[in-house]
C-alpha positions in Angstrom: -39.3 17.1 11.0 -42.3 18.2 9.8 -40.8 20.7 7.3 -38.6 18.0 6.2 -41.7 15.4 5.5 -43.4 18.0 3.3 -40.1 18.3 1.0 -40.0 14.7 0.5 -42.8 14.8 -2.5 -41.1 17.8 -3.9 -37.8 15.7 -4.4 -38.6 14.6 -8.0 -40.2 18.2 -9.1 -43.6 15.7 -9.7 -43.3 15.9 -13.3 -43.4 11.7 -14.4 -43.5 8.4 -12.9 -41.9 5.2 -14.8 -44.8 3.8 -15.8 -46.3 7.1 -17.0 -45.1 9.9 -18.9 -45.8 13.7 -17.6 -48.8 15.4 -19.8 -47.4 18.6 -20.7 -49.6 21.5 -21.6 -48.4 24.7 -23.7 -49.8 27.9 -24.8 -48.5 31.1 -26.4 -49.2 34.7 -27.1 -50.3 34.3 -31.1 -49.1 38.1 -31.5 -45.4 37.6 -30.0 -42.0 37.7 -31.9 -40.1 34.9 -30.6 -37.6 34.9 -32.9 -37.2 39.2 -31.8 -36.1 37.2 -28.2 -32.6 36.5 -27.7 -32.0 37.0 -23.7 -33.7 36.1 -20.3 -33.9 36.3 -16.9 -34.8 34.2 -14.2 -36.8 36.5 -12.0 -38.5 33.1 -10.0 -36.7 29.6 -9.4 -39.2 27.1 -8.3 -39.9 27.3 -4.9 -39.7 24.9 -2.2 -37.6 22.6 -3.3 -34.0 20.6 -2.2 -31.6 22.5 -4.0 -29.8 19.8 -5.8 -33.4 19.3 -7.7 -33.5 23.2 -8.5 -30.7 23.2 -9.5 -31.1 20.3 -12.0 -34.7 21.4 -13.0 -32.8 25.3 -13.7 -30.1 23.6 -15.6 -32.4 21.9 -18.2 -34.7 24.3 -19.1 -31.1 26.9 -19.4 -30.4 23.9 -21.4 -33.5 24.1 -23.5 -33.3 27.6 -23.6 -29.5 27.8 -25.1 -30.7 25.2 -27.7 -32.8 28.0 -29.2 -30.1 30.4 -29.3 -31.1 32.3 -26.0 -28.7 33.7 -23.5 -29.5 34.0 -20.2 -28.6 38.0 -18.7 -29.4 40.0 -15.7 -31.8 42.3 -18.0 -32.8 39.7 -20.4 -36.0 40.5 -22.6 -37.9 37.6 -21.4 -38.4 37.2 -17.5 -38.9 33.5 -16.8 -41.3 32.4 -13.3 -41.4 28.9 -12.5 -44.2 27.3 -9.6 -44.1 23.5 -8.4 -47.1 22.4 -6.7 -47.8 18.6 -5.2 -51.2 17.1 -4.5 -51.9 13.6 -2.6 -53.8 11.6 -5.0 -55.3 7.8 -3.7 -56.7 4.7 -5.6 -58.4 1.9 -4.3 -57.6 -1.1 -5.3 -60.8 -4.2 -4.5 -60.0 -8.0 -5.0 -62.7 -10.3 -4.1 -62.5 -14.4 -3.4 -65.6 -14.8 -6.3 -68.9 -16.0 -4.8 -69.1 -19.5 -4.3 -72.0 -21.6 -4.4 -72.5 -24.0 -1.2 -74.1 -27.0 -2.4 -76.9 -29.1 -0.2 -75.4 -29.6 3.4 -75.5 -28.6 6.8 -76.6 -24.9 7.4 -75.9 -22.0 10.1 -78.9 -21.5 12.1 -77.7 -17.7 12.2 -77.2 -17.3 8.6 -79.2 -14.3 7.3 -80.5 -13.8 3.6 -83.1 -15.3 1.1 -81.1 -18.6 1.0 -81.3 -19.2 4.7 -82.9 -22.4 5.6 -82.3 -22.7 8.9 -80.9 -25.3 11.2 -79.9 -28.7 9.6 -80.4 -30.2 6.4 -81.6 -28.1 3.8 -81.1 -26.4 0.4 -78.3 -24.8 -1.5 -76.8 -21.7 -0.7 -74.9 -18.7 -1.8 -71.6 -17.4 0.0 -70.7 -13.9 -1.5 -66.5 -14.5 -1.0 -64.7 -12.1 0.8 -63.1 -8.3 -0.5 -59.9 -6.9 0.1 -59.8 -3.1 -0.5 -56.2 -1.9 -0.5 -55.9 2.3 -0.3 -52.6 3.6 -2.5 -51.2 7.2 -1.8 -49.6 8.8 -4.1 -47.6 12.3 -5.1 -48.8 14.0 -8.4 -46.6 17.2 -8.9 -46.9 19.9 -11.5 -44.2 22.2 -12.7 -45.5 25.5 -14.2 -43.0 27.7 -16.1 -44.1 31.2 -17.4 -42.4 33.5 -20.0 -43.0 37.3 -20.3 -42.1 39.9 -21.6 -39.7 42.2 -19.6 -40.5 45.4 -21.6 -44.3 45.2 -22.1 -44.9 42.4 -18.9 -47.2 40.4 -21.1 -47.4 36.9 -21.0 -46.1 35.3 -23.9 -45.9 31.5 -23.2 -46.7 29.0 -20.7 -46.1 25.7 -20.2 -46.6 23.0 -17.8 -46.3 19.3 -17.0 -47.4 16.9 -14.0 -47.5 13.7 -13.5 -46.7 11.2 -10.8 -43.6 11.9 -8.3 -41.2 9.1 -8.7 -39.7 7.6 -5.6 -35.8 7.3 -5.9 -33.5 10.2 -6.9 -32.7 8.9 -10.3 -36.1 8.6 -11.5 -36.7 12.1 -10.5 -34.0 13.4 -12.2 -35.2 11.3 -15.1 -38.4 12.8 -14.6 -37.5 16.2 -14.7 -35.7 15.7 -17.9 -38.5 13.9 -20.1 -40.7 16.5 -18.6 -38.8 19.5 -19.5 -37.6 18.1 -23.3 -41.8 17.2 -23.8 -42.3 20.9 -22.4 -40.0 22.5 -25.2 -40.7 20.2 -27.8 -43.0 22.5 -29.7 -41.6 25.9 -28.5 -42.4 28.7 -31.2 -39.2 30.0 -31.8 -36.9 26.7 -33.4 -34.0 27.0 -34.7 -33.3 26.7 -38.3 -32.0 23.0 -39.1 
C-alpha cells in the first residue's frame, strides 16, 4: 500500500498543472553537430512510474524526435536517459475577520491589553478578528531528459520541465504533452521548413 501511495504523484510525470504551465529549461553542447545525428537509443526510460504514463511520456518525446528526422535504433548515435523526480511543496493560505473596533460598552474584567478598562462601563476598545490559516499540499514533479553522444559519451543536450502534478489522468497526459512540445520547442537541430 505504501509503494502504491508513493506512485500516486508520479501519475502525471509532474510536468504542469492547469493553471500553470511547466518552466522548461534547455541547454546544449555549443560544439555538437546535431544535424550529423540521425539515430537514438533509449538507454533509460523514466523510472518509477505506472506504465501507461511511460509509455505516453516515451511516445511523445519519439514523437518529437521523428519530427526532426531521427530514427530510433538499437545502436543509435545519440543515447537518450530520462529521470522523474517529485517533491511535496505546501502554501499557507491566512484569512482574517478584519479588526473591529468595539465602541463604549460593557467590558471583560479578564480582557488583557492597553485598551483594557476593566470591569463595567468604560472606554472603547479594539478586538483584533479572528485568522484562519489553511495548509495546501501539493506535488511539483520534474522530468529531466539527457542526450549524449554514444561514440564520444559527451553530453550534448539537456532539457527539463516541472511544474505542478495535476490530479486526474487527463490533465496529466495533457501535462506531459505541453511539457514535452515546450521542451523541444527550441531543439538545435530543426528541420528545414
Amino acid at each position: 500500500m505504501k509503494s502504491a501511495l508513493k506512485l500516486v504523484p508520479l501519475l502525471g510525470l509532474l510536468l504542469a498543472g492547469c493553471a500553470s504551465s511547466p518552466i522548461v529549461k534547455t541547454d546544449s553542447d555549443p560544439s555538437a553537430n546535431f544535424t550529423a545525428y540521425h539515430t537514438y537509443t533509449w538507454v533509460q526510460k523514466p523510472n518509477d512510474m505506472p506504465p501507461l504514463q511511460q509509455q505516453r511520456l516515451v511516445a511523445a518525446i519519439d514523437a518529437k524526435l521523428q519530427q526532426q528526422g531521427w530514427t530510433q535504433s538499437t545502436n543509435g548515435q545519440v543515447a537518450l536517459v530520462a529521470n522523474v523526480a517529485t517533491r511535496e511543496k505546501q502554501t499557507l493560505d491566512t484569512f482574517y475577520s478584519g479588526p473591529t473596533f468595539a465602541g463604549w460598552g460593557w467590558r471583560n474584567p479578564w480582557r488583557m491589553g492597553p485598551m483594557a478598562y476593566g470591569p463595567g462601563w468604560g472606554g472603547p476598545g479594539w478586538n483584533t478578528g479572528d485568522a484562519t490559516t489553511t495548509v495546501n499540499t501539493y506535488t511539483v514533479g520534474t522530468l529531466v531528459l539527457d542526450m549524449f553522444d554514444a561514440k564520444t559519451k559527451q553530453a550534448i543536450w539537456r532539457g527539463s520541465a516541472s511544474g505542478d502534478v495535476p490530479d486526474s489522468p487527463q490533465k496529466q497526459d495533457a501535462a506531459i504533452q505541453a511539457g514535452v512540445e515546450k521542451m523541444f520547442a527550441t531543439f538545435p537541430d530543426k528541420p528545414a521548413s
